[in-house]
C-alpha positions as CSV (number, residue, x, y, z in Angstrom):
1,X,0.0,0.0,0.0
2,X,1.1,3.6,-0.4
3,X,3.0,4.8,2.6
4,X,4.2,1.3,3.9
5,X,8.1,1.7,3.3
6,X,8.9,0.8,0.2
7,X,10.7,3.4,-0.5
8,X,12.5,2.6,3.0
9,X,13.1,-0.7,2.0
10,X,14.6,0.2,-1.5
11,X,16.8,2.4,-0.5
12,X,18.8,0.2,2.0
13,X,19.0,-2.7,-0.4
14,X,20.4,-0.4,-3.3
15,X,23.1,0.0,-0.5
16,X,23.2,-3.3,0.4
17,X,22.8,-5.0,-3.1
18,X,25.3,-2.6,-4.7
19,X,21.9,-2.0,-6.7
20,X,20.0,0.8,-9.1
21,X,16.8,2.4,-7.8
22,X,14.2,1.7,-10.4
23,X,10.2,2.9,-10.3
24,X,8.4,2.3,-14.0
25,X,5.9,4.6,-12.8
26,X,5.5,7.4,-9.7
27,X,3.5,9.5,-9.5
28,X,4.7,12.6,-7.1
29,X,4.5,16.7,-7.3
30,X,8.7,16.1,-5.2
31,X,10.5,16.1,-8.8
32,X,14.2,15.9,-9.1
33,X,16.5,16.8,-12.1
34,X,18.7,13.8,-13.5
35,X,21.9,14.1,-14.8
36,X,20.8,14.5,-18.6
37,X,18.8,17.2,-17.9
38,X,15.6,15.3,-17.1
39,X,12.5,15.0,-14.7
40,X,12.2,12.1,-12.2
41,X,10.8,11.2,-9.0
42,X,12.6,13.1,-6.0
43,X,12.3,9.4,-4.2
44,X,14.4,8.2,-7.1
45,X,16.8,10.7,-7.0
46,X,17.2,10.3,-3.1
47,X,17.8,6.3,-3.4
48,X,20.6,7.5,-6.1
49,X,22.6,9.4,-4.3
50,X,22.2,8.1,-0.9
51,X,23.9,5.3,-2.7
52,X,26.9,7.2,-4.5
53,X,24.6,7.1,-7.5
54,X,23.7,9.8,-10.1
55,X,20.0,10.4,-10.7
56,X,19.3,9.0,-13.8
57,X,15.9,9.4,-15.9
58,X,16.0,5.6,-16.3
59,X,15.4,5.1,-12.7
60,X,12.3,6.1,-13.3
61,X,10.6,6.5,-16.9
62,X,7.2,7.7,-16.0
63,X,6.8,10.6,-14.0
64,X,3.0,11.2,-13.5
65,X,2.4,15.1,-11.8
66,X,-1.6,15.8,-11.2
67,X,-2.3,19.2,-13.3
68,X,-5.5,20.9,-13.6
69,X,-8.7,19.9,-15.1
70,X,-8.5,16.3,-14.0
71,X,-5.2,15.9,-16.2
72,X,-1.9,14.3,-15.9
73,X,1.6,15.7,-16.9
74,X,3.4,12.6,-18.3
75,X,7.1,13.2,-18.2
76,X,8.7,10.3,-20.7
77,X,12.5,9.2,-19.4
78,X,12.7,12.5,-17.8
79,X,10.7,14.7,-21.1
80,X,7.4,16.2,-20.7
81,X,5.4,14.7,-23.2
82,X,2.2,17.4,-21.8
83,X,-0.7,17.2,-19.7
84,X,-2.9,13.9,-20.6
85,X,-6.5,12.5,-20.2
86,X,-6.0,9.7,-18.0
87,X,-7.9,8.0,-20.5
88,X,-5.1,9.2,-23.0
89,X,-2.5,7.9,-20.8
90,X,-4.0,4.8,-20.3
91,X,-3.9,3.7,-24.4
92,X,-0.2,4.7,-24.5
93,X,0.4,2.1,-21.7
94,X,1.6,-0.7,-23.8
95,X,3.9,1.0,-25.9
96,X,5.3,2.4,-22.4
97,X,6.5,-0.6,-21.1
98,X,7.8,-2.4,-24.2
99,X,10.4,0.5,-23.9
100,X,10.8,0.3,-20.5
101,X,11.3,-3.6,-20.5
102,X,14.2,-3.2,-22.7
103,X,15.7,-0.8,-20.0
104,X,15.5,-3.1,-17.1
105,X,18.9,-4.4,-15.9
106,X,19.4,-7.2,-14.0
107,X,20.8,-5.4,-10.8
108,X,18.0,-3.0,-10.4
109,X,15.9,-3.1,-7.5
110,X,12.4,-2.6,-8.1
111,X,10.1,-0.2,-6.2
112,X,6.5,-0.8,-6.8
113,X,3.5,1.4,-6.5
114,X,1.4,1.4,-3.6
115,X,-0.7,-1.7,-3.9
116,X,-1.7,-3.7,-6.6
117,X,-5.8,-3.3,-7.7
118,X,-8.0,-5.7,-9.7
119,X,-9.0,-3.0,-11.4
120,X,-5.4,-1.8,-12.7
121,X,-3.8,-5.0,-12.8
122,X,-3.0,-5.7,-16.4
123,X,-1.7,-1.8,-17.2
124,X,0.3,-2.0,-13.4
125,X,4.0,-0.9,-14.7
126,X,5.6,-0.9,-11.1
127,X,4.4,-4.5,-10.3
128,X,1.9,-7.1,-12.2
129,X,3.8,-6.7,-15.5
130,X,7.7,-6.9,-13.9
131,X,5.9,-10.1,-11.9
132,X,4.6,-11.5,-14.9
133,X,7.9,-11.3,-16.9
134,X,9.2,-13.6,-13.8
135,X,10.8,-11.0,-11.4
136,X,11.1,-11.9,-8.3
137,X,8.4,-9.6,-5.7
138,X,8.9,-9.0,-2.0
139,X,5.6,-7.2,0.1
140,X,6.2,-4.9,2.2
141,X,3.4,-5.1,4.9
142,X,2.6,-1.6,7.0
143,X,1.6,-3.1,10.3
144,X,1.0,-0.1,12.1
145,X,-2.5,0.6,10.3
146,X,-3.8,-3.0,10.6
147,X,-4.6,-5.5,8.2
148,X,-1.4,-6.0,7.2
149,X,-1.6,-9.9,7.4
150,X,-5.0,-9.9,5.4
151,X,-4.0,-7.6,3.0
152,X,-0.9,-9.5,1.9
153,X,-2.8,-12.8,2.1
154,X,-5.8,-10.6,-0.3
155,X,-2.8,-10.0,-2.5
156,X,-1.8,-13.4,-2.9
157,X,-5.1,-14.8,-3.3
158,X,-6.0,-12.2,-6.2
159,X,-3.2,-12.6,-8.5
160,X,-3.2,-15.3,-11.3
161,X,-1.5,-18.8,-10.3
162,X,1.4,-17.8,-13.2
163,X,1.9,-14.1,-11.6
164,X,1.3,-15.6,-7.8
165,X,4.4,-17.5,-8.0
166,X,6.4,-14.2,-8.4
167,X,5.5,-13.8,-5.1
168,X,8.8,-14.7,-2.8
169,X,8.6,-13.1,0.3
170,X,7.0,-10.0,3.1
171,X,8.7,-7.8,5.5
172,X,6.8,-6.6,8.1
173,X,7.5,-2.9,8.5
174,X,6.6,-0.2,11.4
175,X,6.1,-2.6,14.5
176,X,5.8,-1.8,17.8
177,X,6.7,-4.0,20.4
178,X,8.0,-7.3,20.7
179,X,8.4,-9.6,17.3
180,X,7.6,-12.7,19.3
181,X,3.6,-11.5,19.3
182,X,4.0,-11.8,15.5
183,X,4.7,-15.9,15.6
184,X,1.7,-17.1,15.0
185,X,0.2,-14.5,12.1
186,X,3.6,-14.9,10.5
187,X,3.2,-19.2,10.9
188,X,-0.3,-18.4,9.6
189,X,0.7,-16.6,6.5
190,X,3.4,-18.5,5.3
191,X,1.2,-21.7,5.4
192,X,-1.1,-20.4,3.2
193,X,1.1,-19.0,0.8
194,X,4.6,-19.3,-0.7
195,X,6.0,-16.2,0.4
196,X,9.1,-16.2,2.8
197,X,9.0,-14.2,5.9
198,X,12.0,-11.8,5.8
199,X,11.7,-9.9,9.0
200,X,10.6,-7.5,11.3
201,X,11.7,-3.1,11.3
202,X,10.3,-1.8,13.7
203,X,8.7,1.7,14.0
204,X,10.5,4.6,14.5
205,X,9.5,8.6,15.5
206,X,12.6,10.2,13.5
207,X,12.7,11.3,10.2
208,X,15.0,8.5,8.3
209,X,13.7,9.4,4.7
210,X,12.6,12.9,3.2
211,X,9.1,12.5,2.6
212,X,7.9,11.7,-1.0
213,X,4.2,13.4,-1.0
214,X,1.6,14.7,0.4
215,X,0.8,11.7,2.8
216,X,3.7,12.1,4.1
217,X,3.3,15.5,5.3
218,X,4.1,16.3,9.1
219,X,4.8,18.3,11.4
220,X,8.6,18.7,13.1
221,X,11.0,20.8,15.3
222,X,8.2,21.2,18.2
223,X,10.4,23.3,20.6
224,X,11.8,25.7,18.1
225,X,12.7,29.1,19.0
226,X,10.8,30.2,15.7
227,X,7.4,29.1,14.7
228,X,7.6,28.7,10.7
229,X,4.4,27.9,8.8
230,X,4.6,25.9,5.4
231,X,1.2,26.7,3.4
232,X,0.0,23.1,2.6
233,X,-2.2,24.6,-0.6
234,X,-3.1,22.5,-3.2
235,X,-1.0,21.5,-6.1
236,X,2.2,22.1,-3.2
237,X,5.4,20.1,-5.1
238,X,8.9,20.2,-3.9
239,X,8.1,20.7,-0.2
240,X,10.6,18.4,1.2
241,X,13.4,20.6,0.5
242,X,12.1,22.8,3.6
243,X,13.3,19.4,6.0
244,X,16.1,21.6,5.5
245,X,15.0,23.1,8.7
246,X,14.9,19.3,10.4
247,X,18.6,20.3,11.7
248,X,17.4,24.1,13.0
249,X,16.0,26.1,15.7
250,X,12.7,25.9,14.1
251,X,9.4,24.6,14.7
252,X,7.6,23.8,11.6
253,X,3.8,23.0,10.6
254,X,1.8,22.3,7.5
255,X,-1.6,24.8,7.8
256,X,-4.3,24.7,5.1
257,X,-6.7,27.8,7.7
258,X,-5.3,31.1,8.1
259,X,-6.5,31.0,11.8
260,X,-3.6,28.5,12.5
261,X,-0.8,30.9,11.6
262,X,-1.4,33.5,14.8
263,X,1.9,32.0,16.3
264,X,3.8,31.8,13.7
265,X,6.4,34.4,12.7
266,X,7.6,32.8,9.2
267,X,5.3,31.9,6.2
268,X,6.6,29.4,3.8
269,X,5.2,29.8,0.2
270,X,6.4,26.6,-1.1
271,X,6.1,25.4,-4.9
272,X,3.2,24.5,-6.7
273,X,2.1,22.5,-9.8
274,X,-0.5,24.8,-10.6
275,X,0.3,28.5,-9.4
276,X,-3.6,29.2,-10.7
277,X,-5.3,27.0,-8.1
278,X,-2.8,27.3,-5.6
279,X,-3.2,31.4,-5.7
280,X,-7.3,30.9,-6.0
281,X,-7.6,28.8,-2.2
282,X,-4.9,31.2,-1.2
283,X,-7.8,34.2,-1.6
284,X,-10.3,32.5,-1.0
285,X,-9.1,31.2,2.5
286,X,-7.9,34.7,3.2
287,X,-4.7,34.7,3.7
288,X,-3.7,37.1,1.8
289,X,-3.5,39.6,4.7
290,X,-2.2,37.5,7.5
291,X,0.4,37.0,5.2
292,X,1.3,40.1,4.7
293,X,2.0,40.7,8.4
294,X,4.6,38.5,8.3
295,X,8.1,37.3,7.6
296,X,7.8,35.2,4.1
297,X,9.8,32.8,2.1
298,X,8.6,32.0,-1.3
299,X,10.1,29.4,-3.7
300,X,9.4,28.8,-7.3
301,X,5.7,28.8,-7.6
302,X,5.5,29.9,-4.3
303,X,7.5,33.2,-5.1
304,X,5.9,33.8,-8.3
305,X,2.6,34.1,-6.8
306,X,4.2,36.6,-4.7
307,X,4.6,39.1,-7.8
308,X,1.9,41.5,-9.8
309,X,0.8,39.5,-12.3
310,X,1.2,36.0,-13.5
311,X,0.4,35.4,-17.7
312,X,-0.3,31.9,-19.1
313,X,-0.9,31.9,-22.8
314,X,-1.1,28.9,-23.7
315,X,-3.0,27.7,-20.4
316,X,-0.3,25.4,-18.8
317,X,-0.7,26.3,-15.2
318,X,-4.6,27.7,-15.3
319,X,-6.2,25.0,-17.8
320,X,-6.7,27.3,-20.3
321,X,-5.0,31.2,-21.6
322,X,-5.4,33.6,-18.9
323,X,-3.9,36.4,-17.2
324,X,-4.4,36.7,-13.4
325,X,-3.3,38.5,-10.6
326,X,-0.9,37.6,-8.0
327,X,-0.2,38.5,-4.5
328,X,1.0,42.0,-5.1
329,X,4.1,41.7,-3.2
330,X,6.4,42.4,-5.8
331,X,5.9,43.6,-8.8
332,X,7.3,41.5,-11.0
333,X,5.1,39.6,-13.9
334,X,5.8,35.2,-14.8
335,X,5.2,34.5,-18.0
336,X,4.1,30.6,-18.3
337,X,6.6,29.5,-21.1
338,X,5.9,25.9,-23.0
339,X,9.6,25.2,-22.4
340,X,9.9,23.6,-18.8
341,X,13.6,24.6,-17.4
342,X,14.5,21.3,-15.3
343,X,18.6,22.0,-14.2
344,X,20.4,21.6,-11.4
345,X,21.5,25.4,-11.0
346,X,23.6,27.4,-9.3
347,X,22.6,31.1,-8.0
348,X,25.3,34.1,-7.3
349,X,24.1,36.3,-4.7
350,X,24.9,40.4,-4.4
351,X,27.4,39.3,-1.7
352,X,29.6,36.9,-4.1
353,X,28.1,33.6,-2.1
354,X,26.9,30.8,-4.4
355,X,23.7,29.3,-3.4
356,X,23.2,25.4,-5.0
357,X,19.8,23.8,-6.0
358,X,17.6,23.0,-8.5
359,X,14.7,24.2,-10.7
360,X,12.1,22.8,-12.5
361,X,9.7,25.7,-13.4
362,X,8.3,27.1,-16.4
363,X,7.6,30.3,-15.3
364,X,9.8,33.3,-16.5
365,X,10.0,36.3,-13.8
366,X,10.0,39.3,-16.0
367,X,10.9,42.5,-13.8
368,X,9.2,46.0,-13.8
369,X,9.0,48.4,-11.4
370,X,11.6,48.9,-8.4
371,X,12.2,45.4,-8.5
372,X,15.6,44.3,-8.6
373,X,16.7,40.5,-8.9
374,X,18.0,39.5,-5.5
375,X,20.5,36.7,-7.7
376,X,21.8,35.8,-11.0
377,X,21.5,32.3,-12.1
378,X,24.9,31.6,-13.6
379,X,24.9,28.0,-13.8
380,X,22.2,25.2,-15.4
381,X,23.0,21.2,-15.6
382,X,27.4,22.6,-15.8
383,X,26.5,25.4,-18.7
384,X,27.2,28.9,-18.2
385,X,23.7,31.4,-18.3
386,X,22.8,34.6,-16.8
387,X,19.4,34.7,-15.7
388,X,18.2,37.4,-12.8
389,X,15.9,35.3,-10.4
390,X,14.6,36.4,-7.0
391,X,13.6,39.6,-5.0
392,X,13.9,41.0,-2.0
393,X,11.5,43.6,-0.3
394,X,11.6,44.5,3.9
395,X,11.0,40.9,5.0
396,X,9.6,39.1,2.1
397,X,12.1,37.2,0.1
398,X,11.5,34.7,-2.8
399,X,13.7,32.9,-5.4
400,X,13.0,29.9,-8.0
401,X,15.9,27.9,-7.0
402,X,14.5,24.6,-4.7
403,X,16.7,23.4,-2.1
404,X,18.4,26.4,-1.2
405,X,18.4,26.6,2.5
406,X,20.9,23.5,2.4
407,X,23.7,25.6,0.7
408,X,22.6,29.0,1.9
409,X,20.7,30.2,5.1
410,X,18.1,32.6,3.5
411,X,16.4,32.9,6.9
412,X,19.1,34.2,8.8
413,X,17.8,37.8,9.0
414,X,14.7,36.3,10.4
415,X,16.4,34.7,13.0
416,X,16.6,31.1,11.8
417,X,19.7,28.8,12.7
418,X,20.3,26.0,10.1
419,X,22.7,23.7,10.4
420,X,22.0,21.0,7.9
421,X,25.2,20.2,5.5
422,X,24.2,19.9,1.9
423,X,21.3,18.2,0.5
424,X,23.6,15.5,-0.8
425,X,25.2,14.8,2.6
426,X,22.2,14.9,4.6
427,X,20.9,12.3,2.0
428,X,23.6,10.1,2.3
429,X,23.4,10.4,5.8
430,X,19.9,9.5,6.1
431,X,20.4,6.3,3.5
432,X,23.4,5.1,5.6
433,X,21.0,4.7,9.0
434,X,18.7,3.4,6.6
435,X,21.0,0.6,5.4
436,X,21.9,0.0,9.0
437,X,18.6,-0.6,9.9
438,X,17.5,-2.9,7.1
439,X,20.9,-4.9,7.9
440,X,19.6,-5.6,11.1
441,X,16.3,-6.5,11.0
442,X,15.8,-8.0,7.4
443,X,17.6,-11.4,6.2
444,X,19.4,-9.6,3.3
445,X,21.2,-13.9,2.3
446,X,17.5,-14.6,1.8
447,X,17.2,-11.8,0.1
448,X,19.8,-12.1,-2.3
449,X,18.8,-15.8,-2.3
450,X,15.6,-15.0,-4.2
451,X,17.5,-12.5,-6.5
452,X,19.7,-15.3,-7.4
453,X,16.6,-18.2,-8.5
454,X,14.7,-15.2,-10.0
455,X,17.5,-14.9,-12.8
């Protein structure tokens, strides 16, 4: 199911294996440039280079990113192919995966969607069609919301006899307590199927993986000596690069009701899919004016929606041409451009600091007024550009470039302590705890043991 650690899991054994993360199919608004240039699955990216790895867009070939009107952005081995029907998407299914077959390699390690549906069984990239070409399938069971013994025998019990037998093994994941209580469900299960059991992690508080979407948004820092609020709006993409703040003097919430941010002394605009909607339940909820009051960070679509006016001719944000107004904050016009930029970039401040990131935007920031760009992007994927980006006004702030605050403390001035290392170290750092704790508690020779008759 979505949410039960697979993730987790894959990103220990592409440590332990000496593997390559691989997803067919994710569907997330976290996005992470590869290498090439091109648009994957932050959870992807994270599994790369917690191993030593470079993000590649083969690690994960379909990149699915909710848009407006009930469509689906369908990014292609990290290209945008546009905003889809489902029912669209759907046809181009087979011709999909006779691509991404060819690309599978035999040391890849094989993160599957959450759950596998009757319903979806036969167009299931992740899982049903890798199982039917003979790869081997481990569950990972979530036993801290229940049913994770019935659900796994469900799965069993649903798939075809030919696609059943892919089924090798479960680890029980998020437990609490003693493993000894889990004897006889574990006896029971492996009776009635042919699935190994491969062990027990149990649950744990911290923060051991940056979240991959919105159900894994919580809270964190409780304690902090400043209350920062993170707008959970709709469409939000890319907020995991604030668990920057993880390693600060910070306390940090999610709020969707203006009434929740009295305490708070920082607003976060984070990024957005869809500036349009995003902007729309900003007004609506009336924010606009407790915002105002305060101390605010904007990023990417977050700090575009801080400016006058935000232009989308050919109706890639909004669903169809418009023009609309932003917060007002700055002055500043985006024009919506059909060229997405997806870089890792680099950003030279007024003080000859560097900060280090990443965009994926389409949005242009076109300056008027007493604006003046509070950066110059000088660096995209290693080539040399000069682009102006950000702004700076009192105590609003806002820039395009996404994980920022791990190369440059942006909240300084309003009095924030950060002392996270880099987004790559802190990755690797989180995925060697990670590895540790799936050596532990997982029987990695069994493991490998089903690799090994799978091939």
């Amino acid at each position: 199911m979505s949410d039960s650690g697979k993730s987790f899991v894959t990103a220990g054994l592409v440590r332990l294996l000496g593997g390559i993360p691989f997803k067919s199919q994710n569907m997330s608004l976290n996005s992470f440039p590869s290498e090439e240039g091109g648009e994957i699955a932050f959870i992807q990216a994270f599994q790369a280079i917690g191993a030593g790895l470079k993000p590649k867009s083969y690690m994960n070939p379909i990149l699915l990113k909710p848009a407006s009107s009930g469509k689906i952005e369908v990014i292609f081995f990290g290209k945008s192919l546009g905003n889809l029907r489902p029912e669209a998407y759907y046809e181009m299914i087979p011709s999909f995966w006779d691509k991404i077959k060819e690309s599978i390699k035999e040391n890849y390690v094989i993160e599957a969607a959450g759950g596998i549906e009757p319903n979806f069984m036969e167009r299931d990239l992740t899982a049903f069609l890798p199982m039917k070409e003979g790869i081997p399938a481990v569950l990972v069971l979530d036993i801290d919301r229940g049913g994770a013994f019935s659900s796994a025998y469900g799965v069993y019990q649903m798939l075809p006899p030919s696609v059943r037998n892919s089924l090798k093994g479960f680890i029980i994941n998020k437990f609490r307590g003693s493993p000894s209580l889990l004897e006889n469900a574990i006896k029971w299960l492996t009776e009635r199927t042919e699935m190994k059991f491969l062990g027990v992690i149990p649950y744990f508080d911290d923060e051991l993986i940056l979240p991959e979407d919105s159900m894994n948004i919580k809270d964190f820092g409780e304690g902090g000596e400043t209350n920062i609020a993170i707008i959970n709006y709709p469409y939000i993409s890319n907020f995991n690069e604030f668990f920057a703040l993880l390693k600060s003097n910070a306390s940090v919430r999610f709020v969707n009701n203006p009434k929740k941010l009295r305490k708070d002394d920082i607003v976060i605009l984070p990024g957005s899919k869809n500036t349009y909607e995003s902007l729309v339940w900003l007004k609506e909820r009336g924010f606009l004016e407790e915002i105002k009051k305060r101390q605010v960070l904007g990023v990417c679509g977050g700090f575009q929606i801080m400016g006058k006016k935000l232009i989308d001719p050919f109706g890639i944000e909004s669903g169809e041409p418009r023009e609309y107004d932003g917060l007002g904050i700055f002055d500043f016009v985006v024009k919506f451009e059909e060229e997405k930029v997806v870089s890792a970039s680099e950003g030279l401040l007024q003080d000859g600091s560097i900060i280090k990131g990443y965009e994926i935007r389409r949005g242009r920031i076109v300056y008027e007024g007493n604006d003046k760009p509070l950066l110059t992007i000088v660096r995209r994927n290693g080539k040399e550009v000069d682009v102006a980006d950000g702004s700076l006004k009192g105590d609003k702030l806002g820039l395009s470039i996404h994980g920022s605050l791990y190369s440059k403390n942006l909240l300084e001035n309003f009095g924030v302590k950060i002392y996270s290392r880099s987004m790559e170290e802190e990755i690797v750092y989180m995925a060697e705890k990670i590895e540790k704790i799936i050596k532990q508690n997982v029987d990695i020779d069994e493991i490998k043991e089903i690799y090994t008759q799978g091939k």
